[in-house]
N, CA, C and O atoms as a GROMACS GRO file, in nm:
protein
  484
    1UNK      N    1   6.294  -1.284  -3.496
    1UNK     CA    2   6.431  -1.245  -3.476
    1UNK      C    3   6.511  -1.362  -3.419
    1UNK      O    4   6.626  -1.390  -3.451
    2UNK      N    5   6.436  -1.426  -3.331
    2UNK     CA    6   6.527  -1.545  -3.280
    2UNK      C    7   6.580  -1.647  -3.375
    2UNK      O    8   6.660  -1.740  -3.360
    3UNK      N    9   6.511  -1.604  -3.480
    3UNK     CA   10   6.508  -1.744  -3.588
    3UNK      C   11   6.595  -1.663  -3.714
    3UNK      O   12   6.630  -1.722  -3.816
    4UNK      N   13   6.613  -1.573  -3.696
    4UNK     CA   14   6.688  -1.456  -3.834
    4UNK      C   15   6.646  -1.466  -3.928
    4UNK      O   16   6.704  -1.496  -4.032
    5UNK      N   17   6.498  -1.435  -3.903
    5UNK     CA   18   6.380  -1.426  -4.073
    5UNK      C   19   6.480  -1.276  -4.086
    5UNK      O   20   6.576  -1.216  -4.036
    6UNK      N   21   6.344  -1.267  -4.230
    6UNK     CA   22   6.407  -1.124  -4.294
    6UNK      C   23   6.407  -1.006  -4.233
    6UNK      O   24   6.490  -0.924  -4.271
    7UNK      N   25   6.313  -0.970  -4.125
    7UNK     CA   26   6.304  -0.856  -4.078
    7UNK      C   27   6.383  -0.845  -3.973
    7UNK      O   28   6.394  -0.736  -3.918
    8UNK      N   29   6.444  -0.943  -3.933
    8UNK     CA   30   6.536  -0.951  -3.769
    8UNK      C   31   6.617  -0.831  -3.746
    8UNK      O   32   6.631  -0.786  -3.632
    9UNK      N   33   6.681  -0.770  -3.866
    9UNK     CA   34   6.773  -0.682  -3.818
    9UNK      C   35   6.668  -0.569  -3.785
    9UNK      O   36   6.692  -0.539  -3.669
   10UNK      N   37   6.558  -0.489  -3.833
   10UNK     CA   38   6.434  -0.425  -3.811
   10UNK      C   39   6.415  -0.434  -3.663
   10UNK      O   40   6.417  -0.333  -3.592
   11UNK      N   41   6.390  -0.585  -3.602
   11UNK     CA   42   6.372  -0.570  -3.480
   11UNK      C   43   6.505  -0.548  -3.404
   11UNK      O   44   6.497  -0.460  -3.319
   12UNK      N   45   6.596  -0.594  -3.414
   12UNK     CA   46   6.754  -0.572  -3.377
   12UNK      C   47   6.775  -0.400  -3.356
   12UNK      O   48   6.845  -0.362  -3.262
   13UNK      N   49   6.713  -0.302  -3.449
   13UNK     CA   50   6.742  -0.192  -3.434
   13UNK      C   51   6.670  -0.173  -3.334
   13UNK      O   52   6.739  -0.141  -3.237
   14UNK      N   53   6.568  -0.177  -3.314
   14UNK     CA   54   6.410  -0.142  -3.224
   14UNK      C   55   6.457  -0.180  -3.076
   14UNK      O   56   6.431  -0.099  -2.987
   15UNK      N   57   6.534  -0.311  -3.040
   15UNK     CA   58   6.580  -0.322  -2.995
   15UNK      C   59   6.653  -0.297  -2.924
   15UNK      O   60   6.634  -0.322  -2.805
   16UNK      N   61   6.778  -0.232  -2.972
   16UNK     CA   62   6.872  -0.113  -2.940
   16UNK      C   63   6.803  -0.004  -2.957
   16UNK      O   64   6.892   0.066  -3.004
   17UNK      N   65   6.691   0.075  -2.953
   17UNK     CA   66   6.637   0.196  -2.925
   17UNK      C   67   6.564   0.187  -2.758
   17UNK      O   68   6.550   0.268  -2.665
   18UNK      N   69   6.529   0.039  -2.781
   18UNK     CA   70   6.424   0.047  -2.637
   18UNK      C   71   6.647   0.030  -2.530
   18UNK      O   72   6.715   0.090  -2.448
   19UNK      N   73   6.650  -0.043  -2.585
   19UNK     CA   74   6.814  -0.080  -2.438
   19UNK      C   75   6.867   0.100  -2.448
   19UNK      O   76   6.923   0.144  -2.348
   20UNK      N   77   6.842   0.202  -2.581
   20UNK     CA   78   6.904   0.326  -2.523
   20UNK      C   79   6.758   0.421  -2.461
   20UNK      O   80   6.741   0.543  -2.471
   21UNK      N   81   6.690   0.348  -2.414
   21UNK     CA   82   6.549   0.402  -2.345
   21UNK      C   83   6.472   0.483  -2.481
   21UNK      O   84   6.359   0.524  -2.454
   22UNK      N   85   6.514   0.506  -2.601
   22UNK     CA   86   6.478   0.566  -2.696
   22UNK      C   87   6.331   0.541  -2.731
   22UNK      O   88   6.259   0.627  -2.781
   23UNK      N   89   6.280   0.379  -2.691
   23UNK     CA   90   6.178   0.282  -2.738
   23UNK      C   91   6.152   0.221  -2.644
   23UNK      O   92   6.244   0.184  -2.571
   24UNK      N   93   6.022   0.191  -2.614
   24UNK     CA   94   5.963   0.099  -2.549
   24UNK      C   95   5.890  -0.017  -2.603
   24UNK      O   96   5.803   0.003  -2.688
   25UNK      N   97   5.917  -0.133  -2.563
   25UNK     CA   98   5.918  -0.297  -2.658
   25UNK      C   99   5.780  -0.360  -2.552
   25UNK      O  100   5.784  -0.366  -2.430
   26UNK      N  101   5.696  -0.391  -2.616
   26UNK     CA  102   5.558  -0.470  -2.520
   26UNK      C  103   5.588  -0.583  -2.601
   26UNK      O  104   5.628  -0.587  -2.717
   27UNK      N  105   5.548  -0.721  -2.479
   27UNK     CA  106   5.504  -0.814  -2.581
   27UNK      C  107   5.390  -0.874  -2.440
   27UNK      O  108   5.412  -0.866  -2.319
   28UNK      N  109   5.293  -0.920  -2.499
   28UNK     CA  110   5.159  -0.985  -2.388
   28UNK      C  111   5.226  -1.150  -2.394
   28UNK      O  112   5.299  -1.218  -2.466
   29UNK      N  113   5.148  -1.162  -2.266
   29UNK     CA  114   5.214  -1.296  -2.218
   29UNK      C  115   5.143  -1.415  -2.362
   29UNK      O  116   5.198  -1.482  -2.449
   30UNK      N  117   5.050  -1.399  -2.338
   30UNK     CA  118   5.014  -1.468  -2.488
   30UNK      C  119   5.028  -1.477  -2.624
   30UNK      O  120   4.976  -1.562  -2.696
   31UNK      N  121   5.100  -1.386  -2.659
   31UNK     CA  122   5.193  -1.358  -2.797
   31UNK      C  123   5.320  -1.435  -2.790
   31UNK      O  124   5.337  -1.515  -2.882
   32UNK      N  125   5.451  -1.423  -2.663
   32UNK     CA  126   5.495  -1.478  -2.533
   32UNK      C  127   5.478  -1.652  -2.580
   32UNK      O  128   5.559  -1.718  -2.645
   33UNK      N  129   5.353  -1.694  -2.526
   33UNK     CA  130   5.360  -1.839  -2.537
   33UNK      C  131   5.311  -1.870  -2.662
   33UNK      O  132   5.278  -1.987  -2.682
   34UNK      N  133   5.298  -1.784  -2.758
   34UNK     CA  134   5.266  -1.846  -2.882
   34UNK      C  135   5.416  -1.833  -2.964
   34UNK      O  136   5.413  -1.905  -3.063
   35UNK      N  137   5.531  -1.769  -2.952
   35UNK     CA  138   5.653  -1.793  -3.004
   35UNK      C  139   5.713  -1.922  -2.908
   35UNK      O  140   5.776  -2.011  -2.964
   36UNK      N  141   5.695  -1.924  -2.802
   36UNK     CA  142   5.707  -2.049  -2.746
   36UNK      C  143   5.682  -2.181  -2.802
   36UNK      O  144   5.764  -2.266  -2.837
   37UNK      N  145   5.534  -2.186  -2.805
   37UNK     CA  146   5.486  -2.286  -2.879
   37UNK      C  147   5.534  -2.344  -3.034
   37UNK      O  148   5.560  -2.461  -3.063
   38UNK      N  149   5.537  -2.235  -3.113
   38UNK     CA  150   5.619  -2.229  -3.248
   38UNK      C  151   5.736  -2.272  -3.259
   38UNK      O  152   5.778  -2.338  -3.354
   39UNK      N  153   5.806  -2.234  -3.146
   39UNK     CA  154   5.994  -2.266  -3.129
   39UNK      C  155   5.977  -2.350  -3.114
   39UNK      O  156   6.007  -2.422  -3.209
   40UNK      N  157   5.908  -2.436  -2.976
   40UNK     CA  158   5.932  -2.569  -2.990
   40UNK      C  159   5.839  -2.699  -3.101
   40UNK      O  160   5.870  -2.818  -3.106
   41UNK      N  161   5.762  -2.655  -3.154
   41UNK     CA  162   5.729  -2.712  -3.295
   41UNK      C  163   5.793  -2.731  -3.407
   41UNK      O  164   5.778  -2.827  -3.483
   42UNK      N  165   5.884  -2.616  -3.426
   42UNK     CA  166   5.932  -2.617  -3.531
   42UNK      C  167   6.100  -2.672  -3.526
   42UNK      O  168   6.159  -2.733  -3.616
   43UNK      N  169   6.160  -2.625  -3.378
   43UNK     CA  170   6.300  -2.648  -3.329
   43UNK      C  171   6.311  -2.748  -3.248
   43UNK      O  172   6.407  -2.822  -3.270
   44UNK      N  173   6.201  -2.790  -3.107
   44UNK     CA  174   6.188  -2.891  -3.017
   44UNK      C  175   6.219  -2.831  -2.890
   44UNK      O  176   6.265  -2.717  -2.900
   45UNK      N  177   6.205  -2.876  -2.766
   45UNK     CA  178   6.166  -2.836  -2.625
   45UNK      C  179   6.367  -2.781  -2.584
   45UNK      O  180   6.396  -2.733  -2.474
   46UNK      N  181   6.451  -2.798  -2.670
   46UNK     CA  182   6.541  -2.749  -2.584
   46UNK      C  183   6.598  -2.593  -2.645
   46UNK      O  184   6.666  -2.517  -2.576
   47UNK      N  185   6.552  -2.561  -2.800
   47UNK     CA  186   6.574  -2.419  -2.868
   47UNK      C  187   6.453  -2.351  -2.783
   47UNK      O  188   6.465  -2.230  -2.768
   48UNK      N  189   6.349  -2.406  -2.732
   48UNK     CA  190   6.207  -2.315  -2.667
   48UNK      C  191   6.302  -2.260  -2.531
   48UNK      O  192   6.329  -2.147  -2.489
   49UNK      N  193   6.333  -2.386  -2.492
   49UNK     CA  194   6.416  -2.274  -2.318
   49UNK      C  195   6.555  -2.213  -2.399
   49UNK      O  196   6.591  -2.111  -2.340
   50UNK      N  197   6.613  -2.234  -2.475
   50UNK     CA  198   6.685  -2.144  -2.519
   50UNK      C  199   6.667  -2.026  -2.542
   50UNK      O  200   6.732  -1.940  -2.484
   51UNK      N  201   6.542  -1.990  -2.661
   51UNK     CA  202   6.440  -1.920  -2.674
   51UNK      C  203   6.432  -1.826  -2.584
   51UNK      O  204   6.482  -1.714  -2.579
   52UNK      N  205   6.330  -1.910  -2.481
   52UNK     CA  206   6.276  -1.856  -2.325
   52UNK      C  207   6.419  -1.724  -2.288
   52UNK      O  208   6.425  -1.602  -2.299
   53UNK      N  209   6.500  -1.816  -2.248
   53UNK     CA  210   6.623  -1.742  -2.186
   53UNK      C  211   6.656  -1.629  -2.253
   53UNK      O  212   6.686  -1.534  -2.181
   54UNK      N  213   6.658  -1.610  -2.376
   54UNK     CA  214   6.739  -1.531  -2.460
   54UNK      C  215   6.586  -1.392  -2.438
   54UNK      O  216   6.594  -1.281  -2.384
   55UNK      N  217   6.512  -1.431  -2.476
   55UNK     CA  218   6.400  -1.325  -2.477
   55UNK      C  219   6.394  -1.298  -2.304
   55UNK      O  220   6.292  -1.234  -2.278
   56UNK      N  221   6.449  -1.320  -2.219
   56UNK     CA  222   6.416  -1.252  -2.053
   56UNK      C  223   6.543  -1.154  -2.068
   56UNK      O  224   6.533  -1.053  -1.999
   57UNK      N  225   6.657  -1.165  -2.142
   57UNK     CA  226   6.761  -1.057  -2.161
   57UNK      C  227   6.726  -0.944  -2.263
   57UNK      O  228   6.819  -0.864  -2.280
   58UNK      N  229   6.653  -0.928  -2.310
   58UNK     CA  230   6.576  -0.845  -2.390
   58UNK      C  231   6.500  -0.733  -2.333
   58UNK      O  232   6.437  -0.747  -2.228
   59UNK      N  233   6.503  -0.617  -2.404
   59UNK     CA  234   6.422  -0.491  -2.328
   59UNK      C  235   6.295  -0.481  -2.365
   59UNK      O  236   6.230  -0.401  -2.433
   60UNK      N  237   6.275  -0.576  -2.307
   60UNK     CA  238   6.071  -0.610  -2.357
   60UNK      C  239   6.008  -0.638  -2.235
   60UNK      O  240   6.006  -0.726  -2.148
   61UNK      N  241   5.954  -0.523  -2.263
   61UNK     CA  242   5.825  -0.574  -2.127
   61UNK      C  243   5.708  -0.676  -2.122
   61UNK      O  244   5.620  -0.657  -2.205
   62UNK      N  245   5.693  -0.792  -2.030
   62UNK     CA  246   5.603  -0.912  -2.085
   62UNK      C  247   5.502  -0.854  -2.005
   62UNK      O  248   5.518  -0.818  -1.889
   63UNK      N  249   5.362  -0.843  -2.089
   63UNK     CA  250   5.229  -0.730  -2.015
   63UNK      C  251   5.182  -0.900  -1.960
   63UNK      O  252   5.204  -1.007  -2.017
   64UNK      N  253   5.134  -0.881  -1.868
   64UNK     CA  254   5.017  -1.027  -1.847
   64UNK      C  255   4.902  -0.957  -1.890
   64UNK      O  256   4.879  -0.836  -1.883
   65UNK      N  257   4.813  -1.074  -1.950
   65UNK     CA  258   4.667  -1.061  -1.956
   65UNK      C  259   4.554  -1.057  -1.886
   65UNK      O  260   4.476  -1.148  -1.858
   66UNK      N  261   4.548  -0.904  -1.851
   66UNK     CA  262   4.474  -0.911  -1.695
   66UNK      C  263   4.322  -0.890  -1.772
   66UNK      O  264   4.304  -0.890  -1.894
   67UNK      N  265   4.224  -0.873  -1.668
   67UNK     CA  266   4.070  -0.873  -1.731
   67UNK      C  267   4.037  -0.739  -1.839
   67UNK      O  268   3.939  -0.748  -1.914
   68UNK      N  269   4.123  -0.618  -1.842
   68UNK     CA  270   4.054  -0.539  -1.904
   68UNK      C  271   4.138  -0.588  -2.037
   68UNK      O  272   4.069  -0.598  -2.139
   69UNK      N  273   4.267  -0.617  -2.047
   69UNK     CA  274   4.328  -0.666  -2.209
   69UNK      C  275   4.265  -0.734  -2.236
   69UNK      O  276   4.248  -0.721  -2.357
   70UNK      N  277   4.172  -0.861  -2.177
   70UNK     CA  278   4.157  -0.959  -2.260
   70UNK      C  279   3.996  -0.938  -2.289
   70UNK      O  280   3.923  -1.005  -2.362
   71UNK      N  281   3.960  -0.817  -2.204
   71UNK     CA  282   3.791  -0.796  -2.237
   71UNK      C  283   3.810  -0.753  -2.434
   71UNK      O  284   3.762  -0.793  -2.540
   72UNK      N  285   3.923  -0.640  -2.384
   72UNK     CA  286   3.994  -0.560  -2.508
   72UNK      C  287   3.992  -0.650  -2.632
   72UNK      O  288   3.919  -0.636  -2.730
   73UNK      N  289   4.111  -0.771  -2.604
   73UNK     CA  290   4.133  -0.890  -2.693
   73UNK      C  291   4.023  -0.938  -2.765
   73UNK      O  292   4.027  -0.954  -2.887
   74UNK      N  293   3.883  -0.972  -2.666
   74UNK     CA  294   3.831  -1.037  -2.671
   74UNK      C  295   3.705  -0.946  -2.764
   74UNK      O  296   3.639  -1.018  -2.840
   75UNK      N  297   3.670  -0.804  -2.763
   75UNK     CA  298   3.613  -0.753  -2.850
   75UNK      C  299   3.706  -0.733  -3.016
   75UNK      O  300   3.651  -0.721  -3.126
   76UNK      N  301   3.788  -0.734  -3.001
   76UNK     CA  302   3.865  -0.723  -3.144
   76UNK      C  303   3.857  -0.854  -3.202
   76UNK      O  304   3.857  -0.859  -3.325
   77UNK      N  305   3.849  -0.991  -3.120
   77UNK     CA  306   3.843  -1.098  -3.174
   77UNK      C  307   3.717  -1.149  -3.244
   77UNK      O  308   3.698  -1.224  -3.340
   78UNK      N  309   3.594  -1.046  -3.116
   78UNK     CA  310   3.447  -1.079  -3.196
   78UNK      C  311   3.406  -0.998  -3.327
   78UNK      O  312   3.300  -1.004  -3.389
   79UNK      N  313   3.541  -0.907  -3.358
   79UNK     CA  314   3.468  -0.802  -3.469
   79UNK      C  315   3.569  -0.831  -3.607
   79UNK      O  316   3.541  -0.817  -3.727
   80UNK      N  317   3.684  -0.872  -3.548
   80UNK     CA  318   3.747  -0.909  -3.706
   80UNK      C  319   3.839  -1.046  -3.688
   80UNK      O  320   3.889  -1.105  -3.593
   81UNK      N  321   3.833  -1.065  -3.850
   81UNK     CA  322   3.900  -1.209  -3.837
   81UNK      C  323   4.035  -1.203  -3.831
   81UNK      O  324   4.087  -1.141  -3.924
   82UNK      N  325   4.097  -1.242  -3.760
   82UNK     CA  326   4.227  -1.244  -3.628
   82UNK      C  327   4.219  -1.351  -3.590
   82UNK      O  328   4.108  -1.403  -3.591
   83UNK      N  329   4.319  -1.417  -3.549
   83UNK     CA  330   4.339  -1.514  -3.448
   83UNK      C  331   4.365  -1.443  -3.311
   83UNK      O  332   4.428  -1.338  -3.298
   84UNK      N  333   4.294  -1.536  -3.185
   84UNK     CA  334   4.323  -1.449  -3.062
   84UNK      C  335   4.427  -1.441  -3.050
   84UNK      O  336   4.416  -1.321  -3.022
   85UNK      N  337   4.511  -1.454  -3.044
   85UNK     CA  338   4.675  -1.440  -3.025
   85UNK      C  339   4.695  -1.261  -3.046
   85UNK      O  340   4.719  -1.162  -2.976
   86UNK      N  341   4.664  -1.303  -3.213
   86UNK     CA  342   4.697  -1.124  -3.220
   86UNK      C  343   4.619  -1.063  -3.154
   86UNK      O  344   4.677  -0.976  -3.088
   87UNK      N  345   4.454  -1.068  -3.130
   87UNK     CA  346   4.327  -1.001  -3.119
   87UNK      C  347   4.441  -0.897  -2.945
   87UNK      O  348   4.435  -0.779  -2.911
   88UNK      N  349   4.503  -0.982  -2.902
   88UNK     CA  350   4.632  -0.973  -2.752
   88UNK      C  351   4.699  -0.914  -2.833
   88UNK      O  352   4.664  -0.807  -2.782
   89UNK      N  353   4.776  -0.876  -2.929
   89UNK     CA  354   4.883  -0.761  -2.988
   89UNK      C  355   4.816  -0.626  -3.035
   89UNK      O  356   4.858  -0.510  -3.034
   90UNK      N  357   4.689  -0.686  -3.081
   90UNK     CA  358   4.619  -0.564  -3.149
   90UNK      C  359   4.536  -0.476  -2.990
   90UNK      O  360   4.510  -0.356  -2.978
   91UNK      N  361   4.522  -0.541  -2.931
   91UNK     CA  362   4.487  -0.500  -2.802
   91UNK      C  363   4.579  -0.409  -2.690
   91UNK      O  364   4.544  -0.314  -2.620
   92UNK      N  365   4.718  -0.482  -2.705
   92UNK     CA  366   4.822  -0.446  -2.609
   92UNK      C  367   4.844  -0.308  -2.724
   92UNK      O  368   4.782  -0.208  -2.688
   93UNK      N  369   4.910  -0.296  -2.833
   93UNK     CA  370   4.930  -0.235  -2.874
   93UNK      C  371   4.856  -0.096  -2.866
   93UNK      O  372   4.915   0.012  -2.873
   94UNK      N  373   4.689  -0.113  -2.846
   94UNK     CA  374   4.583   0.004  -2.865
   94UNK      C  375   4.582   0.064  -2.686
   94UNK      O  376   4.559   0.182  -2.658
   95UNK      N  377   4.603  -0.015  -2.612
   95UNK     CA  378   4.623   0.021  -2.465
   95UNK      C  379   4.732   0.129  -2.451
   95UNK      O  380   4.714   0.240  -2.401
   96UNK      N  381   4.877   0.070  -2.517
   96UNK     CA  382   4.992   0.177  -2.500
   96UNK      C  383   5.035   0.260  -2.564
   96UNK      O  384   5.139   0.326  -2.555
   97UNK      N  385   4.900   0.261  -2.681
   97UNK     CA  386   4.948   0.411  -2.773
   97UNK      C  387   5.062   0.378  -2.888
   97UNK      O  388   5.109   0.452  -2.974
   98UNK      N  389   5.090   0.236  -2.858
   98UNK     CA  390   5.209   0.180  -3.016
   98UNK      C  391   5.145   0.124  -3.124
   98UNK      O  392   5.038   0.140  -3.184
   99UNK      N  393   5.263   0.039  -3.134
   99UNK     CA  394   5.232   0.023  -3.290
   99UNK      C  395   5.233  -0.178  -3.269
   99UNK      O  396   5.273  -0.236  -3.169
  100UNK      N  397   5.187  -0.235  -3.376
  100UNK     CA  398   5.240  -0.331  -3.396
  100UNK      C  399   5.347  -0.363  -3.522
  100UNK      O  400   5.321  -0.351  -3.642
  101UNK      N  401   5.525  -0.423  -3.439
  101UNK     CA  402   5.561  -0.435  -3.565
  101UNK      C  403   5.583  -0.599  -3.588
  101UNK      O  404   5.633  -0.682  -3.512
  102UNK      N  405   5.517  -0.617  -3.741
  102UNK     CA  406   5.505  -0.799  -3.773
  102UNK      C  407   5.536  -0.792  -3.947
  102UNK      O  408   5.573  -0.692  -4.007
  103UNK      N  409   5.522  -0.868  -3.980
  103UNK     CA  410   5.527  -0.943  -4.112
  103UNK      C  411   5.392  -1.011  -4.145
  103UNK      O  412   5.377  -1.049  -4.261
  104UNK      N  413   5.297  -1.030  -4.059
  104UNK     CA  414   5.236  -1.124  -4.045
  104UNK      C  415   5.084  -1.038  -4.192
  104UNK      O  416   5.000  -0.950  -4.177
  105UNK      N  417   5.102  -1.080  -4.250
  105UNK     CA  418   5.004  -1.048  -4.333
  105UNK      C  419   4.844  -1.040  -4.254
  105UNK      O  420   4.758  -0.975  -4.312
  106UNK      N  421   4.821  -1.086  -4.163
  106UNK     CA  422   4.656  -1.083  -4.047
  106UNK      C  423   4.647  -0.963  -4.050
  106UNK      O  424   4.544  -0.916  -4.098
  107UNK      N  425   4.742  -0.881  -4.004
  107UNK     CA  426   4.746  -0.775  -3.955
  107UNK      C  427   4.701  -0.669  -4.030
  107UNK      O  428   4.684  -0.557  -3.981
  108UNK      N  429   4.672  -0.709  -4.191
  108UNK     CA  430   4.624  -0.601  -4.239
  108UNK      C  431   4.470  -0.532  -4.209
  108UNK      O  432   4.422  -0.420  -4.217
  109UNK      N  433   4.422  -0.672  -4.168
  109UNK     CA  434   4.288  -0.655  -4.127
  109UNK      C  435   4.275  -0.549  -4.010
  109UNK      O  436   4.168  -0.488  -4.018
  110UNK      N  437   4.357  -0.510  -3.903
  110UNK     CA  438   4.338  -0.444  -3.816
  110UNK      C  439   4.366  -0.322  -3.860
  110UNK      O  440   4.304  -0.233  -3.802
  111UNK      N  441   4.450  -0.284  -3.955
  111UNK     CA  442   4.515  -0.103  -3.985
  111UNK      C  443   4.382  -0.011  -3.957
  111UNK      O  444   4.414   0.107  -3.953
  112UNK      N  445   4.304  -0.022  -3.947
  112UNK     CA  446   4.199   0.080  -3.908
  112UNK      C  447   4.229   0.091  -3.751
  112UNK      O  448   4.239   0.207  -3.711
  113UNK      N  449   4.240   0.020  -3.684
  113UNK     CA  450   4.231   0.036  -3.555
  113UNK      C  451   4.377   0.030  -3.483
  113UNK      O  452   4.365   0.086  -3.374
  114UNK      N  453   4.491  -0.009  -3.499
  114UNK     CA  454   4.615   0.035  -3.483
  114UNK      C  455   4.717   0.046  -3.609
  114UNK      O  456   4.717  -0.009  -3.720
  115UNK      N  457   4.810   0.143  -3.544
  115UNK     CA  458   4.953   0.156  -3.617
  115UNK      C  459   5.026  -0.015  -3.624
  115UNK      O  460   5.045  -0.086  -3.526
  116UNK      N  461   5.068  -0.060  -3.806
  116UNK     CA  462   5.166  -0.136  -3.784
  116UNK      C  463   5.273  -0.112  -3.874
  116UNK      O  464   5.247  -0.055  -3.980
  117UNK      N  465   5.375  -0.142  -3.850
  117UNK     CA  466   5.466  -0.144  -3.883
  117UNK      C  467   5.524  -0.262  -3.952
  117UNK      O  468   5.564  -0.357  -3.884
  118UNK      N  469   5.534  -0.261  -4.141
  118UNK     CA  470   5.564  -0.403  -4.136
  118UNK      C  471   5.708  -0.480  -4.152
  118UNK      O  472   5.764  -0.418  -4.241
  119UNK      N  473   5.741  -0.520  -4.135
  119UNK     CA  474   5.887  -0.584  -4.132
  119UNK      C  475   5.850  -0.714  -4.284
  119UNK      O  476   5.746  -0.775  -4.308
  120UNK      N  477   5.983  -0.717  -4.361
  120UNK     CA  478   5.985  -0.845  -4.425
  120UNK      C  479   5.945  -0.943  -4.354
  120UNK      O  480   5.946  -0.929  -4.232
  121UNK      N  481   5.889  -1.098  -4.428
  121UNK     CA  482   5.906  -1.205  -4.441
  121UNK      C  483   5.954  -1.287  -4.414
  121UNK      O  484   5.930  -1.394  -4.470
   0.00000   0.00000   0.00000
């Protein structure tokens, strides 16, 4: 969304459901520093604190990765092929009873074990 791929307005609505309390928005601190990392790879170190800033005004809760998520993480990572990053979405997500919503084609690998939701490209 920060970048206005195709699905942005998708999250834009979701968005405005969690700001009318309608929705509740997770993101793990490690999902977190992996759009970080991306922004500034792809944009450079001053769109990342731009980035940064713009996502702390957002109705998203940042989970940290305490020992039982990442035990969590860390069994989804030994059983399917995921990158840990997600193995932390597919994890956070199965903790709070949501969904994951992505584009990210990985994710198909997990549909047995959580709800996703996919957004365009």
């Amino acid at each position: 969304m920060l970048q206005n791929e195709l699905g942005a307005q998708r999250v834009r609505d979701i968005l405005r459901e969690a700001e009318a309390d309608r929705a509740e928005v997770w993101l793990c601190i490690i999902n977190y520093g992996e759009v970080l990392y991306i922004t500034e790879r792809e944009h450079g170190l001053k769109a990342t604190q731009e980035a940064a800033q713009a996502i702390d005004y957002l109705p998203v809760q940042i989970v940290e990765a305490d020992r039982k998520l990442t035990f969590s993480a860390a069994h989804i990572k030994a059983t399917l092929p995921v990158s840990y990053a997600d193995s932390f979405a597919i994890a956070l997500a199965i903790e709070k009873g949501g969904k994951v919503v992505t584009g990210d084609p990985e994710f198909h690998k997990a549909e047995a074990l959580v709800g996703v939701e996919w957004i365009p490209q």
